[in-house]
VONU-593156 format. One record per residue: x, y, z of N, C-alpha, C in turn. Coordinates in steps of 0.2 Angstrom, whole numbers, plus 2048, in hexadecimal, padded with zeros to 3 digits. Layout:
XYZXYZXYZ/...
***
This chain:
8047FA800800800800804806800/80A80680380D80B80581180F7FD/8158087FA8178097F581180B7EF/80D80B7EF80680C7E98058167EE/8058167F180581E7F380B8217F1/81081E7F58168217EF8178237EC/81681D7E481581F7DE80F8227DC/80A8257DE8068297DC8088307DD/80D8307E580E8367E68148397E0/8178337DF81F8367DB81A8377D3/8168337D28128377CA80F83D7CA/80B83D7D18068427CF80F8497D2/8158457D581B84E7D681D84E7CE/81E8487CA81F8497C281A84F7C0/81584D7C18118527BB8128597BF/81185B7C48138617C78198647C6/81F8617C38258647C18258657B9/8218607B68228617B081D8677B0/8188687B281386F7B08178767B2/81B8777B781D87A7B882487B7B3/8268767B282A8787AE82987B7A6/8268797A482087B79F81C88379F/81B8857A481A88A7A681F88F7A5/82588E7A882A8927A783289179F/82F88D79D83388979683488E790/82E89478E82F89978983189C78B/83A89D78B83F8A278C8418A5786/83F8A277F8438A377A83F8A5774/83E8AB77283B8AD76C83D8AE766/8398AC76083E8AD7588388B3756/83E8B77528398BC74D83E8BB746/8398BB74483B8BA73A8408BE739/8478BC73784A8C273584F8C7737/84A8C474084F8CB7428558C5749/8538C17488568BB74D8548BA753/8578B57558548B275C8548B7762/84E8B87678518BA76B84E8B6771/8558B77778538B377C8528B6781/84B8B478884A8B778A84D8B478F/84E8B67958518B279D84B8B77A2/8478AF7A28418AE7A78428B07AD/8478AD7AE8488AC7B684C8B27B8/8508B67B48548BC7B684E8C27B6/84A8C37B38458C77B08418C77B8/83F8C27B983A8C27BE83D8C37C4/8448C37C58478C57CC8448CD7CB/8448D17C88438D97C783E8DC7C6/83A8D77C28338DA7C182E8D57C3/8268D87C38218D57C581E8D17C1/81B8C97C18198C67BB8128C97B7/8108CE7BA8098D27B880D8D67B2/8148D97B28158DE7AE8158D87A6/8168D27A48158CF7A08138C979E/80E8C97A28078C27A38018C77A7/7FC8C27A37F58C47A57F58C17AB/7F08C47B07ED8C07B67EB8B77B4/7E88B67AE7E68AF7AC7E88AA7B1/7E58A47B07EA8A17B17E989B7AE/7EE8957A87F58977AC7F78A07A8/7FA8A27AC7FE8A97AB7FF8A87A2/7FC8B079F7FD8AF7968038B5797/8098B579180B8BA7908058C278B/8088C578E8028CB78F8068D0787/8078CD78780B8D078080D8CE778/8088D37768038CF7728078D1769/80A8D576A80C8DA7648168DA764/81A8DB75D81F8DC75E8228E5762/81B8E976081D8F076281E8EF76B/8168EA76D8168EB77481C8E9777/81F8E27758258E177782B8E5778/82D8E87728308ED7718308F2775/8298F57758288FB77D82A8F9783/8298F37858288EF78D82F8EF78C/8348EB78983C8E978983F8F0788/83D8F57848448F87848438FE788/83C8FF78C83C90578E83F901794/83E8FE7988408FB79D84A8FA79C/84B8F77988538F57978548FD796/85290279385690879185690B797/84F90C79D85090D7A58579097A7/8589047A985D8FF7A98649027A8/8669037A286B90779F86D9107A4/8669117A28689187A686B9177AE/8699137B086A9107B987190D7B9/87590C7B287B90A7B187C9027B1/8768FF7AF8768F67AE8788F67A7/87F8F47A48818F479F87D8ED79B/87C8E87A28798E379E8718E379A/86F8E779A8688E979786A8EC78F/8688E778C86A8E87848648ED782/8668F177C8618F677B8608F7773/8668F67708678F37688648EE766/8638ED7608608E775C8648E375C/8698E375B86F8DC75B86E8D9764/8708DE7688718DA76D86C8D6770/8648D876E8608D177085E8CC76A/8618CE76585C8C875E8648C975B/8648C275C86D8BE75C86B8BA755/8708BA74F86E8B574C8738AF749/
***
């Protein structure tokens, strides 16, 4: 009996890790053209709040729906960044769309 608990518990911690992981997986966006760009999830959300791009929904949608809006939300915020003197905040087309 103990071992049949067990193994349910260690299934139903698989599917919980895989959703989760799933959840946080789109770090990597392509645009036609202009090259890949990669986002880092896990550094972005140390600094900003997950409302500034995901809707309330759940599970949580990216709230950013447009290549302009992207463009506003990334560069106004990295170009603040630059000013503050964080050199790592890419502001140029090359430095985020790598090809």
């Amino acid at each position: 009996m103990e071992k049949k608990v067990l193994l349910i518990a260690l299934i139903l911690a698989q599917f919980t890790f895989i959703g989760i992981s799933g959840a946080l997986a789109a770090d990597q966006y392509s645009y036609t053209g202009k090259g890949t760009v990669t986002f880092n999830h896990a550094e972005h959300g140390k600094k900003m709040e997950c409302s500034a791009c995901h809707t309330e929904e759940e599970p949580a949608q990216i709230a950013i729906s447009t290549k302009k809006e992207g463009h506003d939300l990334c560069l106004s915020c990295h170009k603040d960044e630059k000013k503050k003197g964080n050199k790592a905040a890419p502001t140029s087309c090359s430095q985020c769309h790598k090809k």
